[in-house]
C-alpha positions in Angstrom: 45.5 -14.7 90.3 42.9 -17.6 91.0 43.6 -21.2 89.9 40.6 -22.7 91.8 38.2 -26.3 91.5 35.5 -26.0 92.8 33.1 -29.6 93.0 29.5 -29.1 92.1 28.8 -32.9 92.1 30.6 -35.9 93.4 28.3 -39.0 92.8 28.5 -41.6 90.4 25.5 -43.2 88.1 22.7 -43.1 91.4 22.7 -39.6 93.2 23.0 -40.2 97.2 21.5 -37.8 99.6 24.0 -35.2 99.6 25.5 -36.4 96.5 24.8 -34.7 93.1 26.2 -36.1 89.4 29.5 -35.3 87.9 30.2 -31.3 88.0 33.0 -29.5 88.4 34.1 -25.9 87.4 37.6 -24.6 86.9 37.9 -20.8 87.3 41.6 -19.3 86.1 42.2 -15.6 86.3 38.1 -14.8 86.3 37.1 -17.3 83.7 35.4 -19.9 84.8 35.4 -23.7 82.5 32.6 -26.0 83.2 33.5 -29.7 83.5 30.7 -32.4 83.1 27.1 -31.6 84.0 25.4 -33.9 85.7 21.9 -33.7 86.6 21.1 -30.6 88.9 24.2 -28.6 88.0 22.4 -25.1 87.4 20.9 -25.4 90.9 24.3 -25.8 92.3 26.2 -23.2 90.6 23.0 -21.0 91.9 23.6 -22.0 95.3 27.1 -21.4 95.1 26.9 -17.8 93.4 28.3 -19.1 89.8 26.0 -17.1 87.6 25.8 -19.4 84.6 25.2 -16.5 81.9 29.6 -16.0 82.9 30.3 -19.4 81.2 31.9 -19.6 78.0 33.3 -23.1 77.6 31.7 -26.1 78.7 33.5 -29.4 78.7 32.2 -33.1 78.5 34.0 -36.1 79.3 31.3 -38.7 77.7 27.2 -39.5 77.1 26.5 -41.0 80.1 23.7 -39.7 82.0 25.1 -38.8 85.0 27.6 -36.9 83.1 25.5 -34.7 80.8 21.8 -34.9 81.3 21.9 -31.2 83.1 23.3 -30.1 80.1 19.7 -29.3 78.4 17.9 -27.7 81.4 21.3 -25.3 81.4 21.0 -24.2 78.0 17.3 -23.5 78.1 17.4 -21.7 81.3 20.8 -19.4 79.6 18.3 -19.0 76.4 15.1 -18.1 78.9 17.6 -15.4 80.5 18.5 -13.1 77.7 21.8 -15.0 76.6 23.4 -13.6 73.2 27.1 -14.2 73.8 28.0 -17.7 71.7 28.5 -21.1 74.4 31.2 -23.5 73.3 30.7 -27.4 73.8 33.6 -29.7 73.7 32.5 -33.1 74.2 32.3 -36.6 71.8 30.3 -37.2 69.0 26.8 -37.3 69.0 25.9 -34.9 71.8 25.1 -32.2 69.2 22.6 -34.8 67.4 21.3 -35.5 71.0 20.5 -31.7 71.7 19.1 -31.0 68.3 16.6 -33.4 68.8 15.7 -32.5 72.0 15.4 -28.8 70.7 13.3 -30.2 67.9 10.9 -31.8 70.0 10.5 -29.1 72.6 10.4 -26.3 70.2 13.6 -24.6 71.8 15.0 -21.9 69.7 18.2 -20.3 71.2 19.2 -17.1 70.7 22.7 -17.8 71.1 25.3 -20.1 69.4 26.3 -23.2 70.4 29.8 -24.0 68.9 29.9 -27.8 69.3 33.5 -29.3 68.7 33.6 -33.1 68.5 36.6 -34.4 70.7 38.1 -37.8 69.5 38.4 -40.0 73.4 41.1 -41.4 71.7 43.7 -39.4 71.2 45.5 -37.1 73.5 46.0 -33.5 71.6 45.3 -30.0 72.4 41.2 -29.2 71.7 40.8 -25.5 73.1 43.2 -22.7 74.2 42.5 -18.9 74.9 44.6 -16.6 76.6 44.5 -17.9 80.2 45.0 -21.5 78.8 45.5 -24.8 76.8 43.3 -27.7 77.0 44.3 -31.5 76.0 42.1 -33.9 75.6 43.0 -37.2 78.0 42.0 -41.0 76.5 40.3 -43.0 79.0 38.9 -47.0 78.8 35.1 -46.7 79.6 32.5 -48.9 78.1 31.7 -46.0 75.9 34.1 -43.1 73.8 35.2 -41.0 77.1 38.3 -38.7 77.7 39.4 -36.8 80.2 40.6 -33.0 80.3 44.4 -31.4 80.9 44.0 -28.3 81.1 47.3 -26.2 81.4 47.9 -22.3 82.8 50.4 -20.7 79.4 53.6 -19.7 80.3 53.4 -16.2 82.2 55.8 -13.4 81.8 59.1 -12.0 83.5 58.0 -9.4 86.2 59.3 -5.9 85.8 61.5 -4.3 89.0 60.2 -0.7 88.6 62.7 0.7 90.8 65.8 -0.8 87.8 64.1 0.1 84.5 65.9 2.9 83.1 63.9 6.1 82.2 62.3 6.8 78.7 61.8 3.1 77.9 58.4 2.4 75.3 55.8 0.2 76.0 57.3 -2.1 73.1 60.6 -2.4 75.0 59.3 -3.1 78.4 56.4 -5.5 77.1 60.4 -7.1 75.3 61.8 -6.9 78.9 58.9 -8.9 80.1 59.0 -11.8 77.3 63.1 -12.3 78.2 64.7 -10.2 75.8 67.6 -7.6 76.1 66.8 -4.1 75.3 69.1 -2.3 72.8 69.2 1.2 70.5 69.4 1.2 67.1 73.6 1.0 67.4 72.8 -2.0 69.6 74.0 -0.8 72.6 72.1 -2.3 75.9 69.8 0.0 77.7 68.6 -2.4 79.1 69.4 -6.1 80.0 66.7 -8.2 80.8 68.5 -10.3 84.0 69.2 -6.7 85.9 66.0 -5.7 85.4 63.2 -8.6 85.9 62.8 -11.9 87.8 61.6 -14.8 86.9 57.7 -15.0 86.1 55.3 -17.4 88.5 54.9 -20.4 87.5 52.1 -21.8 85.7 49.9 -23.9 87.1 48.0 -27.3 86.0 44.7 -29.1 86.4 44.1 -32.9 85.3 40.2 -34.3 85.0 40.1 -37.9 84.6 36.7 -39.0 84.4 35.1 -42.8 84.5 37.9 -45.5 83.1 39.6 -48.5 83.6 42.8 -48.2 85.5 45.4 -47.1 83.3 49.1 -46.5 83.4 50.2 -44.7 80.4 48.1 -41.7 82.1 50.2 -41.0 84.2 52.8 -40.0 81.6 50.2 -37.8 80.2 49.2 -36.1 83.6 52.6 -36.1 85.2 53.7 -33.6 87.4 50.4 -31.7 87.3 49.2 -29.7 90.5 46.0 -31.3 90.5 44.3 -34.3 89.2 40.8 -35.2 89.8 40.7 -39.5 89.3 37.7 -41.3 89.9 37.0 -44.1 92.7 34.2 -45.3 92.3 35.2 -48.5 94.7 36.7 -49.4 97.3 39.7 -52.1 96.4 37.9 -55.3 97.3 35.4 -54.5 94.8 38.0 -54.3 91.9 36.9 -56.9 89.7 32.9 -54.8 89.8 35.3 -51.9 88.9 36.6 -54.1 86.3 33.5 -55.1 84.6 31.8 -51.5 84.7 35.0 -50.0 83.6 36.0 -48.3 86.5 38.8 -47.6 89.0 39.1 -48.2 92.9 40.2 -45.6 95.4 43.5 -47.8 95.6 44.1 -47.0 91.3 43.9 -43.4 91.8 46.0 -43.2 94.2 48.4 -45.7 92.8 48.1 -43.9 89.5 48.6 -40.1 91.1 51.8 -42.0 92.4 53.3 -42.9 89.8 52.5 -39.7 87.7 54.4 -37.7 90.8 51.4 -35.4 91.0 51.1 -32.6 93.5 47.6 -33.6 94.9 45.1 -36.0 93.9 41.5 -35.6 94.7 39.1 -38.6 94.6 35.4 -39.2 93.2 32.4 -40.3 91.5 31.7 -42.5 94.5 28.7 -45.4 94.0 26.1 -44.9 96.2 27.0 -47.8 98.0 29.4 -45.9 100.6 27.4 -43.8 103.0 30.4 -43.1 104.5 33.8 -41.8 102.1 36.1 -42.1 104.8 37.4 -45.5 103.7 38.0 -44.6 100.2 39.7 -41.6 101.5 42.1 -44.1 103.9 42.9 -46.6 101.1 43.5 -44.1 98.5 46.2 -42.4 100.7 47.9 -45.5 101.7 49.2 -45.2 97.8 49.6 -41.2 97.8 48.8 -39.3 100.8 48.1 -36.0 99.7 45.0 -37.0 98.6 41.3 -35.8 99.5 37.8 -36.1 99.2 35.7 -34.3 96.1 33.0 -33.8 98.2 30.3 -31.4 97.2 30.9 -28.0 97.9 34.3 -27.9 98.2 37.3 -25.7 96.8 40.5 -26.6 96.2 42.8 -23.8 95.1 46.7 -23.5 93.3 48.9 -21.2 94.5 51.4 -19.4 91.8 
C-alpha cells in the first residue's frame, strides 16, 4: 500500500526558474492530502496527473503568500468543474475571513462545502484523522501563527495465514484473529489462538511537515523517529543570522535537527532564490545527517511498509 510525497513546489517567498511555492501532496493507501499551496499548485498537480476534483483534505501551514495564495484559483477551478463532494481546510485563523472576501468580491458561489477548521500554531494536538490516518498539528517560531503537520499511518492489523485457520470460522472471529485476540466457543475452549494463526501486521508508517521556523529543538521530540520529515532551509549556514531575523532555518538546522530527532530521512526546502545551484545546501545539510535529500520539484519520495 502507497505511503508516497510527492513535491509540487520547493521555492521560498520569490519563485526561481524552475522553482514553484510551497506544495506538497501526501497520498496513503489512494487518498491523497494536500500540504500548502503555493502559487501555481493546480497547474502542477495537472502536469503531474493529480486530478484535483480527488482531494478531500487540504492542509495549511500559515498566511504567507507563498504558502496559500493558489488556494483561491484551486477552489474556483474545483467549483467551475462540477464539484459537489464537501473540501476540508485545516489551516490558522483568518484564512476563512480571507476567502469569504474574496468570494464576496468576485461573486464566487460554490457549490460545494468548505469545512474550514481553525488550527491553533501553538499547540501540538491531533486536528484530523480518518481511516488511513491521524494528523497532529506541529508549533513552529515564524514571524506569524505557523505549524507544521505529523501526520501518522493507524496501527494496521495482524495478517491471517490462510493455510492455519481452522474451518467454519465467521467473519466476526477472523476480523478478532486479526485485531490480536484468541478465538474461543461459548465453553471457552480455543479454536483458535491468535499466535498459531497470524503474524505480526506491517508497520505503520509516518510523515513530518515542518514548514518556515526558527530552529527549534523541542521538535525533535515531537517528530522523533518518523520515516520522513520535510524541514525547511532556506540558507545556507553562513547566512544564519538572515535566517535568524526572517525566522528561518539553514540547511545545517535541519539537518542538525533530523539528527537529533533520530529520523529515517530528511528532506530539505523552501530554498531563497538566491542559490541557483542546491547542491551546497544539500552538502552541508548532510554533514549533520546524511540521509538527507533535495525537495526538488517533481520528485517522489516513497515509505516502504
Amino acid at each position: 500500500m502507497e505511503f508516497e510525497l510527492k513535491i509540487l513546489g520547493s521555492a521560498s517567498a520569490t519563485p526561481f526558474l524552475d522553482r514553484h511555492h510551497t506544495a506538497q501532496v501526501l497520498s496513503v493507501n489512494g487518498t491523497p492530502y494536500l500540504i500548502d499551496c503555493g502559487e501555481g499548485t493546480q497547474r502542477r498537480l495537472l502536469e503531474y496527473k493529480l486530478r484535483p476534483q480527488r482531494l478531500q483534505n487540504i492542509f495549511i501551514s500559515h498566511l504567507h503568500g507563498d504558502h496559500f495564495f493558489g488556494l483561491f484559483g484551486l477552489l474556483g477551478t474545483m467549483n467551475l468543474t462540477g464539484r459537489t463532494e464537501p473540501l476540508h481546510l485545516f489551516g490558522p485563523a483568518g484564512l476563512d475571513e480571507i476567502l469569504t472576501t474574496q468570494f464576496r468580491h468576485s461573486h464566487t458561489h460554490l457549490n460545494f462545502a468548505l469545512e474550514f477548521t481553525a488550527v491553533d500554531t501553538t499547540e501540538h494536538r491531533l486536528v484530523f484523522e480518518d481511516k488511513n490516518l491521524t494528523v497532529h498539528s506541529l508549533p513552529m517560531r515564524h514571524r506569524i501563527p505557523c505549524c507544521g503537520y505529523l501526520f501518522r499511518e493507524k496501527p494496521k492489523r495482524r495478517r491471517l495465514l490462510a493455510g492455519q485457520l481452522p474451518a467454519g470460522l465467521t467473519p466476526a472471529q477472523l476480523t478478532a484473529l486479526t485485531l490480536g485476540e484468541d478465538v474461543r466457543d461459548e465453553a471457552g475452549q480455543v479454536l483458535a489462538l491468535n499466535a498459531a494463526v497470524t503474524t505480526e501486521p506491517k508497520r505503520a508508517r509516518s510523515y513530518a511537515f515542518c514548514s518556515d521556523t526558527l530552529y527549534t529543538e523541542t521538535l525533535a521530540e515531537l517528530v522523533h523517529g518518523v520515516d520522513l520529515l520535510y524541514h525547511e532551509a532556506t540558507f545556507l549556514d553562513d547566512m544564519r543570522e538572515r535566517a535568524a531575523t526572517t525566522h528561518h532555518s539553514t540547511a545545517r538546522q535541519a539537518g542538525l535537527l533530523a539528527r537529533r530527532a533520530e529520523v529515517q530521512r530528511l528532506l530539505i526546502g523552501h530554498f531563497s532564490s538566491r542559490y541557483r545551484d542546491l547542491e551546497p545546501l544539500l552538502a552541508e545539510a548532510r554533514v549533520q545527517f546524511s540521509w538527507t535529500s533535495l525537495a526538488v520539484e517533481g520528485s517522489t519520495f516513497s515509505v516502504a511498509e
